[in-house]
C-alpha positions, 0 to 999 in steps of 0.5 A, a space after each residue: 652497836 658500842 662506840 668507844 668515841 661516841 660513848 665517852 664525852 670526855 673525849 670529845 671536851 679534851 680534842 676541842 681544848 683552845 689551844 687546839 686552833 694554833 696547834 691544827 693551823 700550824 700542822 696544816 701549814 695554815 691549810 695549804 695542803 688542801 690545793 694537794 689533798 682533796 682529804 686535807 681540810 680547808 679551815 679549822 673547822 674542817 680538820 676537827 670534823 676530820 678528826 671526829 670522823 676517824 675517832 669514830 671509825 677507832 671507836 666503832 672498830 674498838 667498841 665491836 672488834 678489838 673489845 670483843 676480841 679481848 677474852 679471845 686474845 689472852 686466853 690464845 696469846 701470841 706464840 713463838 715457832 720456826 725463830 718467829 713471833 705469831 700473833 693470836 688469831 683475833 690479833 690477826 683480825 684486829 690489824 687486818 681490820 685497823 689496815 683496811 680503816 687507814 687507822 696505821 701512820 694516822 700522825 703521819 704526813 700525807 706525803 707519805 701515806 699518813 693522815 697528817 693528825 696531831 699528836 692530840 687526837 692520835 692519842 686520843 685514838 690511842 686511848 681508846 684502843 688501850 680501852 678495848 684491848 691494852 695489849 694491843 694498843 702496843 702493836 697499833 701505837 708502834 710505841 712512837 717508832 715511825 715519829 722517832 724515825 720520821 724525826 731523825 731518819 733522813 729523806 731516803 729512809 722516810 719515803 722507805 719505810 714511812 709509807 709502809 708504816 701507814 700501809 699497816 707495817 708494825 714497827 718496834 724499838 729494840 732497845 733492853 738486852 739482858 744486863 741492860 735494862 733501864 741502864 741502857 748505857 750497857 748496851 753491848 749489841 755490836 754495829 759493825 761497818 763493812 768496807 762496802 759502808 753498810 752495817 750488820 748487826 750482832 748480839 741478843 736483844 731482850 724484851 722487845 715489845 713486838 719484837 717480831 715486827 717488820 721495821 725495828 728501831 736498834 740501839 747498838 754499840 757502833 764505837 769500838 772500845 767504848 762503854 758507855 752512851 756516847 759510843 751507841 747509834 741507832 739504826 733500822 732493821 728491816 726484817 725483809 733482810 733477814 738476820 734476826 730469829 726470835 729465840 723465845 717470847 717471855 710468858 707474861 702476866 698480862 698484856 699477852 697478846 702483845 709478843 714480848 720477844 728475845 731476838 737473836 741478831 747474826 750479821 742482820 744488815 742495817 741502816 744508821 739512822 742519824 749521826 753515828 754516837 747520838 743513839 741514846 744521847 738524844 734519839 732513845 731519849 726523844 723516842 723514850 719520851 714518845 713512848 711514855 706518852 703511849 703508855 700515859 694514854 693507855 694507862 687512861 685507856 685502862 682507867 676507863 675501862 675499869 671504872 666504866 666495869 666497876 659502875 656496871 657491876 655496882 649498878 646490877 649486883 644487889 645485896 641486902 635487897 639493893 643495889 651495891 652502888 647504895 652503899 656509901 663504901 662502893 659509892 665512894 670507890 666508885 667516885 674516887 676511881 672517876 676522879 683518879 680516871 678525870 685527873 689523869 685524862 686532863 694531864 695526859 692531853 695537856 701533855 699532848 698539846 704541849 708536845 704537839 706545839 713543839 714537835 710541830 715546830 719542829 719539823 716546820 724548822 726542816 721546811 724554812 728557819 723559825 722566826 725569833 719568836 717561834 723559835 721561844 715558843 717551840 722552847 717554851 712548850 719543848 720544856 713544858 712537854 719535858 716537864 708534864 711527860 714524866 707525870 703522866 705516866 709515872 701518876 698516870 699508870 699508879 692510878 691505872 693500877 689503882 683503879 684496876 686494884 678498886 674495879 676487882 674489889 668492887 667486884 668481890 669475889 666475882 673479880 676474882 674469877 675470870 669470868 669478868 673483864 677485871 680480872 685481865 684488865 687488873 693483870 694488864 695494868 701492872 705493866 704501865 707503871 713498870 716498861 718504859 721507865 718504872 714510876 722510880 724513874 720517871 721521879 727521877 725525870 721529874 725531880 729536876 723539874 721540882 728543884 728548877 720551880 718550873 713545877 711551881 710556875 705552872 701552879 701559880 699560872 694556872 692560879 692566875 686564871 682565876 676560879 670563880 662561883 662554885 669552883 672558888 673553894 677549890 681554887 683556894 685549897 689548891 693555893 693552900 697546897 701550893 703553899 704547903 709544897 712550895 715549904 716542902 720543896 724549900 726545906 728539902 733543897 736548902 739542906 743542900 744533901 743529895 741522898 735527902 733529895 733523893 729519898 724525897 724526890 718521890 713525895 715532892 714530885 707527887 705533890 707537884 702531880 696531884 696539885 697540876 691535876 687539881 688545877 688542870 680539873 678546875 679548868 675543865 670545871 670552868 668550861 663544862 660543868 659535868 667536872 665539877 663532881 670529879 673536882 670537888 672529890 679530887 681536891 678532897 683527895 690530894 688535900 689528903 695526899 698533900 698534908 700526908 707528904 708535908 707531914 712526913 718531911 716535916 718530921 724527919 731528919 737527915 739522920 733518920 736515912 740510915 734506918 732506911 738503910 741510906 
């Protein structure tokens, strides 16, 4: 029987990180809730047991249902008749199955029907079904929707539908139209308020994931006359109301068993969630950033999944009288995709700490005031979370997309064919590094972060620790390349020419990712020694990586733009 927890003892290195002892006592209130509860844990203990428990009830299910279902899902897709989205068949099965596990809502409070897990583990638990099915992980994970609602819904809204959610309701975020698509300042879906105080909903939304789905999540233009963000509002749709058809699913390259729809909205009654004109000024960009991180977990999710493919076929295909894995050219592919898959792994779950320690302060600031202190922690971490986001996924789904490219490779002409599981796998990794914000726009996120030092900051606190023994070496190249990267970022600012910026925003934020990876793999070194492998070939990557980027704004001038049509 396949478990994709049990199988994977990387998992269980990231879920038992230090900092995971403060995050689980401050979501479990110092474990109050165990006099409420008799499943909430008594100590820390307790709740990791907890958290083990149900990751391996996601990796069995994943390991023997999702997975084996996978072939079954592209090949059937979703389909579209009668103005409604239907799942494939096996899609149908893996819900029902997940909604009989208790597996929806797991980040939920149990007051409302949820587990009450940290944002940590419920990724972990998102990786692991993106490794199973890629597509499906969109329908399970609800793209961060219930958390968005949770965090800015009122009360009423959240005993409403927060319990549905964790009884297994799907839920989407209708937010691109078809001439506004990463510009969502030009949403045109019209919020009409009645007499009554209640809203209808007019317009077409387009490439909503899961469109269908039972609780949507709308961005709408509520302020007559206006055209830009300020005048657009969030509001939930109920689809129990009726007033949404779906005109038409989009035929996609991959990820097919996840419905892409067209929505059609004619006076569909809604709810305003939140303050009226803070719709994307602050809760799309909140629900955005809880997004990116699902899309950064099942962009590991992939990696896995290719890599652990191509080290099987390089074990079993043989070639001039060996195995394929004794050639030095598969070899080093091979351990290159392991060194991409690792380095992204240790930034996503640094991400998801951090966003765990504010998030969780946050709704603690709902229950009583935060101290001073907590109030500087909550900030420190909220930047941290801000600042590592956009580098999970922007690096994240490019080495996603890498190794799908290297997993066919390994493969031949068989991957090629679809007769293995590359080939899906290759065509459902294309869509990371593109929805929720291309790889472009996340440099665009990150850039900030790069012209402020906080990039910098990180590297050298990381350094601070101290890399003793065989790690050493490394530890010394990754100061050279911060030193290299700190001179690129110097140059490039101190030319005080935004387009140069621009233009070199994508190599400065690269470096800073590759060289926060390099780091965050050498702690994981220092704890557990089977990432000294991973380290060393990493390092050698970005060593290359880093002199390539140096070397590039070294040599250019300002003038050079206009060849680049700038």
């Amino acid at each position: 029987m396949a478990n994709f927890y049990t199988d994977n003892a990387d998992l269980k290195h990231h879920l038992h990180h230090p900092l995971m002892e403060k995050i689980v006592a401050l979501r479990e209130r110092n474990y109050t809730e165990a006099d409420k509860y008799d499943y909430a844990p008594a100590d820390f203990d307790d709740a990791m047991d907890n958290y083990e428990r149900v990751l391996d009830i996601v990796g069995d299910i994943c390991g023997n249902t999702i997975a084996a279902n996978a072939e079954a899902v592209d090949h059937q897709g979703a389909s579209c008749s009668d103005g409604r989205a239907h799942y494939a068949d096996a899609t149908v099965e893996n819900l029902d199955v997940c909604r009989k596990a208790g597996l929806m809502g797991m980040a939920m409070p149990r007051r409302l029907g949820g587990l009450n897990f940290p944002i940590t583990p419920y990724i972990m638990a998102a990786e692991i079904v993106s490794r199973a099915d890629t597509g499906f992980e969109n329908l399970w994970g609800l793209q961060d929707c219930a958390e968005t609602l949770y965090e800015f819904g009122n009360d009423e809204q959240r005993a409403k539908y927060i319990p549905r959610v964790c009884e297994g309701e799907t839920m989407s975020m209708d937010l691109t139209e078809p001439d506004a698509g990463s510009d969502l300042q030009s949403v045109m879906l019209k919020a009409t308020q009645k007499e009554d105080g209640t809203w209808v909903l007019n317009g077409v939304k387009r490439f909503i994931t899961n469109g269908d789905s039972d609780i949507h999540l709308v961005l709408a233009r509520s302020e007559e006359g206006t055209k830009d963000g300020r005048g657009l509002s969030m509001f939930i749709y109920d689809k129990r109301n009726g007033g949404v058809t779906v005109r038409r699913i989009e035929n996609k390259m991959g990820i097919k068993g996840s419905p892409t729809c067209e929505l059609v909205y004619k006076n569909a009654p809604a709810e305003l969630c939140g303050s009226r004109r803070m719709g994307l000024i602050k809760y799309v960009m909140a629900l955005m950033n809880g997004a990116r991180l699902g899309i950064a977990a099942q962009s590991v999710g992939v990696s896995e999944l290719a890599y652990r493919e191509a080290h099987q076929y390089a074990m079993e295909r043989r070639q001039f009288g060996k195995a394929i894995i004794e050639f030095p050219a598969v070899s080093e592919m091979l351990a290159v995709m392991k060194a991409k898959l690792d380095a992204s792994r240790a930034l996503l779950y640094e991400c998801s700490r951090f966003v765990d320690m504010y998030k969780i302060y946050e709704d603690i600031a709902r229950e009583r005031s935060l101290t001073p202190d907590e109030r500087a922690e909550m900030k420190h971490y909220s930047r941290l979370a801000d600042a590592l986001t956009p580098l999970a996924k922007g690096l994240g789904s490019e080495y996603c997309n890498q190794n799908a490219y290297d997993c066919i490779q390994i493969h031949g002409g068989s991957g090629f064919m679809k007769d293995y599981a590359c080939e899906r796998l290759y065509r459902d990794a294309r869509i990371t590094s593109i929805y929720e914000g291309t790889t472009q726009l996340q440099v665009v996120a990150a850039i900030r972060y790069v012209t402020t030092g906080l990039y910098l900051d990180m590297m050298k606190g990381y350094a601070a620790n101290g890399f003793g023994g065989v790690l050493e070496p490394m530890a010394a190249q990754l100061a050279a390349m911060t030193e290299k990267y700190a001179a690129a970022v110097a140059k490039v600012t101190e030319a005080n020419n935004q387009a140069y910026l621009d233009f070199m925003a994508r190599r400065l934020v690269e470096m800073a990712g590759y060289i926060i990876m390099g780091y965050l793999l050498l702690e994981s070194a220092k704890v557990n020694e089977a990432f000294v492998k991973t380290a060393t070939v990493y390092t050698k990557i970005i060593q290359a990586e880093v002199a390539r980027h140096t070397d590039f704004i070294d040599n250019f001038t300002i003038d050079q733009l206009a060849a680049y049509g700038i």
